[in-house]
C-alpha angles and dihedrals in degrees: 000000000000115000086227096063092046087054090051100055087058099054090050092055087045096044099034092211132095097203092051089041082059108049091049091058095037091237132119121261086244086056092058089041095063094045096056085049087052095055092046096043088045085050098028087224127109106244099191139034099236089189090063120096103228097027122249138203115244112232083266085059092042089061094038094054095048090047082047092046087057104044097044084054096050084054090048093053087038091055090047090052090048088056105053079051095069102036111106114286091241099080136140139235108216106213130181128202148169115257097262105036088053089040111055108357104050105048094080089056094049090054097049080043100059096047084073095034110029092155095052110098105219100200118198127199122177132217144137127294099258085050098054089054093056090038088056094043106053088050098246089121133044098205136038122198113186132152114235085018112206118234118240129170088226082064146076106216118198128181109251124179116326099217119210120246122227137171115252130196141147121288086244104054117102090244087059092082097057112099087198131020135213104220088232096058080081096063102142103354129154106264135191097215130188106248110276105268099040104112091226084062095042096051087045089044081051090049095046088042089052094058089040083238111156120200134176118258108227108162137005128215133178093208144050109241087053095058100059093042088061086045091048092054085054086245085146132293139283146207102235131172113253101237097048083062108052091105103050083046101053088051091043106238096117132050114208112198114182113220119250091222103082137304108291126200150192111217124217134190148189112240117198126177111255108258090013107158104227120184114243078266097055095047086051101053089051082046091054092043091050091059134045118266114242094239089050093054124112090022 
């Protein structure tokens, strides 16, 4: 059976009209005619109600045109596949993050990604949260990579890292000498917060509100680096992920304290558009994001 007059039968069951159904299709109406008795006569069963205005399918054409509807989208997304087969073998994966997902978590998947696909180019662009969905969305990039990531039907949502959360602070500052720290201890503490909105300060406000902890909001950042400069000059502390910090703490110009209440943590995640077409490179790197890497095991 041809893929077009599968095609057409659905048209005519979408458009409910054989003359616009022909004209889509540049056909006559007795064209389109003679291809709805083929397909009766193939299956001995009446497809559509012709007494009906507008036309209707039968229950026989209900369950035809759904059976149509999938198959002509599995040879839409098999033609797509076969196309990105036999695109060149040098192609590129577009990603967005946020800073310091990009930054500091992503590098050690790159680089196991690139042992299996050395001649794939993983480009990384990074922007803000908001961006990355529209980003995602509108198809201009293949993967999303967000922390506190929102659900949405138009996406595919997959758990990334969840990032511990520790208290930082100077090394100056009086909380610096504490190995662990009670989260009350920062009542009313000055606090370098992320600007109100961004999902990283709306998961910390609902830690703080849960332990019914209140700090002072001295300054407001909508990004990460910022934020620990501000820490590092002892302008007030701050509630960072861990793994956004290795750096300042090897050199010594922040001080990270977990919390003895329990083991807080940021969660991330991989946002993909829904039906987005991605290459065999492209499905493994989300495979690889989607699991921990053997050298960071056991961290």
């Amino acid at each position: 059976m041809h893929i077009e007059m599968l095609k057409v039968f659905c048209d005519l069951a979408d458009l409910q009209s054989f003359s616009r159904t022909a004209e889509k299709h540049l056909l006559s109406q007795s064209a389109v005619s003679q291809q709805l008795a083929q397909l009766e006569l193939a299956h001995k069963c009446q497809l559509i109600d012709r007494k009906k205005r507008p036309i209707e399918l039968t229950k026989a054409g209900r369950l035809l045109y759904q059976a149509f509807k999938d198959m002509l989208e599995r040879y839409e997304q098999l033609k797509n596949e076969l196309s990105t087969l036999q695109k060149s073998s040098v192609s590129r994966i577009n990603v967005a993050a946020i800073f310091s997902i990009g930054m500091h978590t992503l590098p050690d998947y790159v680089k196991k990604f690139m042992v299996s696909y050395p001649n794939v180019n993983v480009h990384i662009e990074y922007f803000s949260a908001d961006r990355i969905y529209e980003l995602v969305l509108s198809g201009d990039v293949d993967i999303g990579l967000v922390a506190v990531p929102k659900r949405d039907k138009r996406l595919d949502v997959y758990d990334f890292e969840d990032e511990p959360l520790v208290l930082v602070c100077s090394p100056k500052h009086l909380l610096s000498y504490e190995s662990q720290i009670d989260i009350h201890k920062l009542q009313f503490e000055r606090f370098i917060a992320f600007e109100k909105g961004v999902p990283t300060r709306v998961w910390i406000d609902n830690i703080l509100e849960r332990y019914n902890v209140i700090v002072r909001p001295v300054m407001e950042f909508d990004n990460i680096e910022t934020v620990k400069r501000a820490v590092e000059i002892n302008s007030g502390i701050s509630i960072l992920p861990q793994t956004a910090i290795l750096q300042e703490l090897s050199s010594g110009t922040i001080k990270a304290i977990a919390f003895s209440n329990e083991k807080f943590v940021r969660p991330t995640g991989i946002i993909v558009r829904k039906g987005k077409i991605l290459g065999q490179a492209g499905r493994y790197f989300i495979e690889l994001l989607r699991k921990k890497p053997q050298s960071m095991k056991g961290d």
